[in-house]
C-alpha positions in Angstrom: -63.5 66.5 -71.8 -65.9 68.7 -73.3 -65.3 72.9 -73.3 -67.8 75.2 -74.0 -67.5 77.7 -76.4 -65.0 80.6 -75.7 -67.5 83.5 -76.4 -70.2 82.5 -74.4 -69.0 83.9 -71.4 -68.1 87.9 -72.5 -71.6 87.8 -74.1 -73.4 86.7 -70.5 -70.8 89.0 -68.9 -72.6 91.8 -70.8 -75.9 91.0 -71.1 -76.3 91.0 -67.0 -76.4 93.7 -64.3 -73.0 94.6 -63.0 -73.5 94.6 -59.2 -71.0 94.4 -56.9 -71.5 94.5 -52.8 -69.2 95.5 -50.5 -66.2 93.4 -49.1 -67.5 90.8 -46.3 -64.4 89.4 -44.4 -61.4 89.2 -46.5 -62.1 90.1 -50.3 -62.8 87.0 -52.7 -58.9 86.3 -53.7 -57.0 88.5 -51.8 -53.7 88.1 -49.4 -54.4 88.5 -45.8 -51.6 89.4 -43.8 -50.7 90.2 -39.9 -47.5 91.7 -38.6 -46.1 92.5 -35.1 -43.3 95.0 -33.5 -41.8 95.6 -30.6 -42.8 99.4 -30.6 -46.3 100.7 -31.5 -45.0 103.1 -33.9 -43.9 100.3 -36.8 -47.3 99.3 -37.7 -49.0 96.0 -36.2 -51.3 94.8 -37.9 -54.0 92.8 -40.4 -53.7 94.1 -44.0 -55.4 92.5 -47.5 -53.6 93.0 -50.2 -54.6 92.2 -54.5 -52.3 88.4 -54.9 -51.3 89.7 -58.3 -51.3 93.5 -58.9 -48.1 95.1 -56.6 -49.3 98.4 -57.7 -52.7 97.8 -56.1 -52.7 99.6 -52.1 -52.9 97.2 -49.2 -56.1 97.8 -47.3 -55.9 98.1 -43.5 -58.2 96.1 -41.3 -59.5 99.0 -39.0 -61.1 98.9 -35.0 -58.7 95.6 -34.1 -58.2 94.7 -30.5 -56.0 96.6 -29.2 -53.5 93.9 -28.8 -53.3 93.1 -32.2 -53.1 97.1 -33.3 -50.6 99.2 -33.2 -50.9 100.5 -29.5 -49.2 99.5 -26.1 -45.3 98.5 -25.9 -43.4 95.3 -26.1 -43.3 93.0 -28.9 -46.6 92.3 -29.7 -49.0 92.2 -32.4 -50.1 89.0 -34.3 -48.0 86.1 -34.8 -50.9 84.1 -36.6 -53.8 83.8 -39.0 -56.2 81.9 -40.9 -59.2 82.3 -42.9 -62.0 80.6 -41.8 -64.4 79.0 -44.6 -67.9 78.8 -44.3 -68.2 81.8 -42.2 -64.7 83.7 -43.8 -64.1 84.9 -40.3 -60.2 85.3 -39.2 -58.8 83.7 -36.6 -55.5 85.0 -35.0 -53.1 84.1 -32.4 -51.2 86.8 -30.5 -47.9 87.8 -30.0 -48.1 88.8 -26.2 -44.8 91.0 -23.9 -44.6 89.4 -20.4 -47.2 89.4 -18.2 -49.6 90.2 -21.0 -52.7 87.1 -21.3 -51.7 85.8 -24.7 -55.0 85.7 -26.7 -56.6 83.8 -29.4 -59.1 86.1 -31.5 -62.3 85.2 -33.7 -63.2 88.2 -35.7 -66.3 88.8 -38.3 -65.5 91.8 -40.2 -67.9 94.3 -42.4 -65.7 95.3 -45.3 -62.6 96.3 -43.6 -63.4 96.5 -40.4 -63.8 94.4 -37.2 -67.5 94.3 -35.8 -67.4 91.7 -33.4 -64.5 90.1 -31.8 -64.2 86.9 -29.5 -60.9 85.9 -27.3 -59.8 83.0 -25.7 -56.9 83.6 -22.9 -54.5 80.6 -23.8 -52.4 82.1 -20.4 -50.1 84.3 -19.2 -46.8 85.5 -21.1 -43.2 84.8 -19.6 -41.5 86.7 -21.9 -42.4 87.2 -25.2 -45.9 84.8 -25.4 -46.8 83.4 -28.9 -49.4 81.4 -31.1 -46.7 81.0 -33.4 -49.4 79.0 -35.5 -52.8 76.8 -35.5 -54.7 75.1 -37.6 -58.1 73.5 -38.4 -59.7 69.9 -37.8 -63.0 68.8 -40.6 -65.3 69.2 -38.0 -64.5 73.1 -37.2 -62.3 72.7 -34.3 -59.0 75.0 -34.0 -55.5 73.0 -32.5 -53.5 75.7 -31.0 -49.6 75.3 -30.2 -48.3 78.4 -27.6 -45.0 79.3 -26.3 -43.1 81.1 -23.6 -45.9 81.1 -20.8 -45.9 81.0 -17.3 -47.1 78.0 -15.5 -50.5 76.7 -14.3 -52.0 77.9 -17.7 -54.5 76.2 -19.9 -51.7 75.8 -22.3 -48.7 75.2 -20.5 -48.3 71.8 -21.1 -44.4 71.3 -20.6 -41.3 73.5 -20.9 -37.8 72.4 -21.6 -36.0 75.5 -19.8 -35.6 77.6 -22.5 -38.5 79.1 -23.8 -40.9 78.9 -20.8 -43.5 76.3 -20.8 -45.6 75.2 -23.8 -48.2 73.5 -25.1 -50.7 72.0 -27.4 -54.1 71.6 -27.1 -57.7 71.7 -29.3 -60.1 74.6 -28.7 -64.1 74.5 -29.5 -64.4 78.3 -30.2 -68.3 77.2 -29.6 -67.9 76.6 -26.3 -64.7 77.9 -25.1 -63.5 74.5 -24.2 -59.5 73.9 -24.4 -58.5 69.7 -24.5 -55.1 69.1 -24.2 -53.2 67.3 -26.8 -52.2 64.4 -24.6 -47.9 64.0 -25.9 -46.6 61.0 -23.6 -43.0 62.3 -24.3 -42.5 66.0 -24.3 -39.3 65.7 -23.0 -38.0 64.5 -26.0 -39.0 68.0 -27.6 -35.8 70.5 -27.9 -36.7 73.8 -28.7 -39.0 76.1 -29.2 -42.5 75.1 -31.0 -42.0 77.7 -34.2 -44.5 76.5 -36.9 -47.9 74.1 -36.7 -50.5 72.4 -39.3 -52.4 70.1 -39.7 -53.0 67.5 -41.6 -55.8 67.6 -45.0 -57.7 64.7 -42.9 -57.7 66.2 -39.3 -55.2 62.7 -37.9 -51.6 64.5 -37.9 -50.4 68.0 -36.4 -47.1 68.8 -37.5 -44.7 70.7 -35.2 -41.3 72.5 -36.6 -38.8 73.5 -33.9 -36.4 76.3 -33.9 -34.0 75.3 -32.0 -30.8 77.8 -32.7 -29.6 79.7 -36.0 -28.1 75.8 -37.4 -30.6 73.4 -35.9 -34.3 72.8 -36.3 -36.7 69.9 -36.8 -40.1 68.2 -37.6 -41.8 66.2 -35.7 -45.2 64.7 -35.8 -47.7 64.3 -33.3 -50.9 62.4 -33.4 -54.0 64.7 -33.1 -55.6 61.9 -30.7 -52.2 62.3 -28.6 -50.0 59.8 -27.6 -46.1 59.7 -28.8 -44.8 62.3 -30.6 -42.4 61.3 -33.4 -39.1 63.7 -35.0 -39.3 63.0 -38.6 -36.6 65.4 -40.2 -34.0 67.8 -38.7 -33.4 71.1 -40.8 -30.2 72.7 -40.9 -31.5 76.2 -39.1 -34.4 77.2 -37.5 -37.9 76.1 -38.0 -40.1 79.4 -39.2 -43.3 77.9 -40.4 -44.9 75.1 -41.4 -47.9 74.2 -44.4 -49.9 70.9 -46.3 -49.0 71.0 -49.3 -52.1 69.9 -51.7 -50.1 66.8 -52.4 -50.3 66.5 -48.5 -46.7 67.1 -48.2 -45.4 69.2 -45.2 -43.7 72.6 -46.1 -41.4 74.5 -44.3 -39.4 78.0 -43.7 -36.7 78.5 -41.9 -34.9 82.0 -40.2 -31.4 81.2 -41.6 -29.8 80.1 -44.4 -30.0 79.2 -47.5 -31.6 76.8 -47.9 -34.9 78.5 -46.7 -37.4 76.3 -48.1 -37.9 72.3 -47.1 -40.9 69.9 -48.2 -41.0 66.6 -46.1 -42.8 63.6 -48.0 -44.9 61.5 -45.4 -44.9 58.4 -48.1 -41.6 58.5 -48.6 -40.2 60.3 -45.5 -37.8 62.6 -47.5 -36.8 65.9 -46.9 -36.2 68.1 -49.3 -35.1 70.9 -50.4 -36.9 73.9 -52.2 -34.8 76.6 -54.0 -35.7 79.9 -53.2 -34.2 83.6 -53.7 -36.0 85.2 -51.5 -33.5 84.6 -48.4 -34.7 84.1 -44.6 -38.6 83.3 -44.4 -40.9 84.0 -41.5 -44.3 82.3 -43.0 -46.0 80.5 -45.7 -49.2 79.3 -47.2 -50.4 77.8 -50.7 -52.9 79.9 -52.5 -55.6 77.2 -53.0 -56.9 78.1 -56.5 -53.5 78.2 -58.1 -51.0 75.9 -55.9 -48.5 78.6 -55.8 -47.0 79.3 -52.5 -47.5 82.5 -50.5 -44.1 83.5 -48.7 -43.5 86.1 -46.1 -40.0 87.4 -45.8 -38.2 87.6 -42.2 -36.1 90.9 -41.0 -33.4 89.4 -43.3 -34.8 88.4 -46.3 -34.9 89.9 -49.9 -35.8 92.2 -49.6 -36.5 92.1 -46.4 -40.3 91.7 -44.5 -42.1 91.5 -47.6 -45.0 89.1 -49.0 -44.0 87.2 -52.2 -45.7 84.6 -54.7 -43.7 81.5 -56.1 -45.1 79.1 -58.9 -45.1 75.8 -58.9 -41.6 76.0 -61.4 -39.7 78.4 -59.1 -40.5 82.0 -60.3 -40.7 84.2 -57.2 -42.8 87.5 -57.5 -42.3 90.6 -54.8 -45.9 91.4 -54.3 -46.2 93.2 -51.5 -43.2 95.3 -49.3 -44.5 95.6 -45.4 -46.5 98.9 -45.7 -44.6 99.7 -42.1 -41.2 98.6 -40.2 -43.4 95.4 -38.8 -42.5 92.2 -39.8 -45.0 89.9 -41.4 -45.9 87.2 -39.4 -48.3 85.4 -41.0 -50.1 85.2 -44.5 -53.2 83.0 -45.8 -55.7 83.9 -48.0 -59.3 83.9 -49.8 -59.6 81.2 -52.2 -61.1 82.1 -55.5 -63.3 80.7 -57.2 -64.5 78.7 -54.3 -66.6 75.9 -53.6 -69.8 76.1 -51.8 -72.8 74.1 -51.2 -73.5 70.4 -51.6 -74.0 68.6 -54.4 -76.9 65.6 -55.1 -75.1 62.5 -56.5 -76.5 60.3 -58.3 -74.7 56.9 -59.4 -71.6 59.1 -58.7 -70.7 62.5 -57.4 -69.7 65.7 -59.3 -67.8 68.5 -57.0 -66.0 72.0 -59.0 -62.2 71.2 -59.0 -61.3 74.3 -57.4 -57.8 73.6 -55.3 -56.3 74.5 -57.4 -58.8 75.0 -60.4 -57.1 73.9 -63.9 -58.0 77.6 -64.8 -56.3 79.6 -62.5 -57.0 83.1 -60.7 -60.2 85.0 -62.0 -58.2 88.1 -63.0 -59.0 91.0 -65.3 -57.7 89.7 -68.7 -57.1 86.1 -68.2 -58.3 84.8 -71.5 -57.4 81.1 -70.4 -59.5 81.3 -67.2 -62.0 78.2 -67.2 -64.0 76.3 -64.2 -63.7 72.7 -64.2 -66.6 70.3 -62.8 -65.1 66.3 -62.3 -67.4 62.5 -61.4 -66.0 60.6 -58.6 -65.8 57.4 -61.3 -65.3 57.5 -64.9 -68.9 58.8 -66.4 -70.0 60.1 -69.6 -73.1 62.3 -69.3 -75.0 65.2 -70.9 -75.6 67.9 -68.5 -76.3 71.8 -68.0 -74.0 74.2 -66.8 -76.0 76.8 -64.9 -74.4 80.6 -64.4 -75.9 83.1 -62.4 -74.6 86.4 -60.6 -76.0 85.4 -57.5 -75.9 82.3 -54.9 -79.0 80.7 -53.1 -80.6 78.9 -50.2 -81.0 75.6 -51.2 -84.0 74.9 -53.0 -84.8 71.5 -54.5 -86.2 70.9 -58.0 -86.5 67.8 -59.8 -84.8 65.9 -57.3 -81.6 68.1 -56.9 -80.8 70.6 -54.6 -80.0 74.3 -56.4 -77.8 76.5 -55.1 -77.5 79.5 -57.5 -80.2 82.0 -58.0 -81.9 81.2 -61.2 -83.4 84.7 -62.1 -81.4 86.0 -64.7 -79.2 82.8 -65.1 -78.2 81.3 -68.4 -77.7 77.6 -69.0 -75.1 76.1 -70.6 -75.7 72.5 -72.6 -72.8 70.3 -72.1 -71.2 66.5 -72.3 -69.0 65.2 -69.5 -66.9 63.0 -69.9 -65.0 62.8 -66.0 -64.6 66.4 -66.7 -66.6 69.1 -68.7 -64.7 72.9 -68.9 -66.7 76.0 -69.2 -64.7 78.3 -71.0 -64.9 82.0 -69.1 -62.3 84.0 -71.1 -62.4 87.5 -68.8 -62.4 90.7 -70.4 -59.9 93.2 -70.4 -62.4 96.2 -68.8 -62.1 97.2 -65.5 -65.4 98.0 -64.6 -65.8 94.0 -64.5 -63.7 93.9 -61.3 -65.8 92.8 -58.6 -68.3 91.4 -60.8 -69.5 88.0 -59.2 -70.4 84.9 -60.5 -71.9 82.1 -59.5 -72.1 78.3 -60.8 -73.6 74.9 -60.7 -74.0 71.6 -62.8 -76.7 68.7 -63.3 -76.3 66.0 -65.2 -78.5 63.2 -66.8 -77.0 59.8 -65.9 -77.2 56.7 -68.3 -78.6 54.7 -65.5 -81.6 57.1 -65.7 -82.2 60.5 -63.3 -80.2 63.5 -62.3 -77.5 64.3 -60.3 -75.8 67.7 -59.2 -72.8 69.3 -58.4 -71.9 71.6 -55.7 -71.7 74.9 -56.4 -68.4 77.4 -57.6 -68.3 80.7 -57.0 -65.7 83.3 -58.1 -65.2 87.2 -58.6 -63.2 88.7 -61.2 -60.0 90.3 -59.7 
């Protein structure tokens, strides 16, 4: 592996404009957050909040729907999110009071607040209606899981007699089409549905159960349909579920401890995860670091707050529930972040960004480094191109480009399966915001040149 030298970076850091733009959709590395109540005063919502700095206000996501806000009675709010890449817009499910339509919600944001918003009626709630969670397929799709509706709805699939009828289907938020999720044995479900995700490769949706304060489960379900299979019983109450980047399954519960599981596919084990943080309501890996992204539940410690856990354990308060709401649902903006497609050659190069070997890009990290890797073992001289702004695709030499090369600086370089640019980040905070913009090409022994995607990431 070949690293490039440590000062290059501060003296390009210097030596270019400092121009930042204004947040689009949730800011490059930042927490997004959701919370419901069961009173308007406690604060629903969708905040963002800094992932390291607890001193650092949470910003409010402003002109929401007005179920998701903090207006009309009964518990409601949101009870889901995700980021979407490519277009960074968020998707949330409701929390819907009976006889409310319990909606799922596209929204593209300016900055902080909502411009256009897009809902999809996934019924009618019995009682307290929820998208407790979804998640996405590869090709763009979004499978839904719902609970406590009434019948006859697009997502009232089955129901056990406890929680109204449920359901699990695929939605094309192109077209508005719903396609059930075709489970031959529903009836062996017990419970309430309580936690979703799917798989890294689109085949498996995971479902966790709550199914009283001591009993809960896993169960897999093919995303083509067919039987659905319980792979691991918990010892309380399914919360949430998460893939792991090892693609192993993750998952909270509302009692205990233990509050934290991981379920092994290969090996089928459950296991469990120590945690200090008491009773969890939701959970999601932070993609550039690996670290886990926990929200409290009304009894946790302390209670209804959003905390960071490292890989080794360490749990870190970042973020107390700027109301009485609880926190719902967390996920997040990864940073730096892949983007664009790279031109292989006799192999392929791609930015290891999740997680990236150099962690978060914040304000004083002096071990902060972007990693490029080949798909087989290659050595190869190359150029590492930095810029401080992306572009449309243009082609030269053979390669596609995908940074702006006005102003860029170039970087020469050896990989050998890996190469490291070095990007120790100053300790001045008039760098926050700052946004860079990367890409590599390489010169194969075989002959010609081959590219990478392109990395993109802004100082936090």
């Amino acid at each position: 592996m070949m690293a490039l030298p440590r000062p290059a970076l501060p003296t390009l850091l210097v030596t270019l404009t400092l121009a930042t733009g204004a947040f689009a959709q949730v800011p490059d590395g930042y927490v997004v957050f959701g919370t419901f109540s069961t009173s308007s005063p406690d604060g629903r919502g969708i905040f963002f909040a800094h992932p390291r700095d607890s001193s650092a206000p949470f910003l409010e996501v402003t002109n929401l729907p007005q179920n998701l806000s903090n207006a009309g009675s009964g518990s409601r709010g949101v009870a889901s999110l995700l980021r979407r890449p490519g277009d960074g817009a968020l998707l949330v499910g409701e929390r819907a009071p009976s006889g409310a339509s319990l909606d799922f919600h596209v929204l593209q944001l300016a900055g902080q607040q909502v411009v256009f918003a897009q809902l999809f009626s996934c019924g009618t709630s019995a009682g307290v209606g929820e998208i407790p969670q979804f998640g996405l397929l590869p090709d763009g799709r979004v499978v839904l899981s719902a609970t406590d509706l009434q019948p006859g709805g697009v997502m009232s699939h089955f129901t056990n007699g406890a929680y109204g009828w449920q359901g699990l289907a695929i939605l094309d938020t192109e077209s508005g089409a719903f396609a059930a999720i075709p489970v031959s044995n529903w009836s062996a479900f017990t419970g309430v549905i309580n936690g979703m995700a799917v798989s890294r490769d689109g085949q498996t949706v995971w479902l966790g159960a709550y199914i009283s304060v001591s009993s809960g489960a896993l169960w897999q379900v093919p995303v083509a349909g067919g039987a659905m299979t319980q792979v691991a019983a918990l010892p309380f109450g399914d919360s949430n579920v998460a893939v792991d980047h090892d693609d192993s399954v993750l998952l909270t519960t509302l009692n205990g401890p233990p509050n934290l599981f991981r379920y092994d596919p290969t090996t089928t084990q459950l296991a469990v995860i120590p945690s200090n943080s008491g009773p969890l309501n939701a959970i999601a890996v932070e993609p550039a670091t690996g670290n886990y992204l926990i929200a409290t539940a009304n009894a946790g410690t302390p209670a209804r707050s959003l905390v960071w856990r490292t890989p080794t354990g360490s749990e870190t308060v970042l973020q107390a529930t700027p109301t009485n709401a609880t926190i719902s649902a967390v996920s997040s903006n990864p940073n730096p972040e892949n983007y664009g497609a790279g031109t292989p050659g006799t192999t392929s190069y791609h930015w290891l960004t999740a997680p990236n070997p150099g962690g978060l890009p914040e304000l004083g990290n002096q071990q902060f480094s972007l990693t490029v890797a080949s798909e087989q073992s290659i050595v190869a001289p190359g150029v590492i191109m930095v810029g401080f702004a992306p572009s449309a695709p243009v082609t030269v030499v053979g390669v596609d480009v995908y940074v702006a090369q006005g102003a860029a600086v170039y970087f020469t370089t050896v990989l050998a399966d890996t190469a490291t640019l070095d990007v120790p980040l100053p300790t001045d905070p008039s760098f926050v915001g700052l946004e860079l913009f990367a890409q590599s090409f390489w010169a194969e022994p075989a002959g010609g040149l081959a590219a990478s995607d392109a990395v993109s990431m802004t100082i936090l």
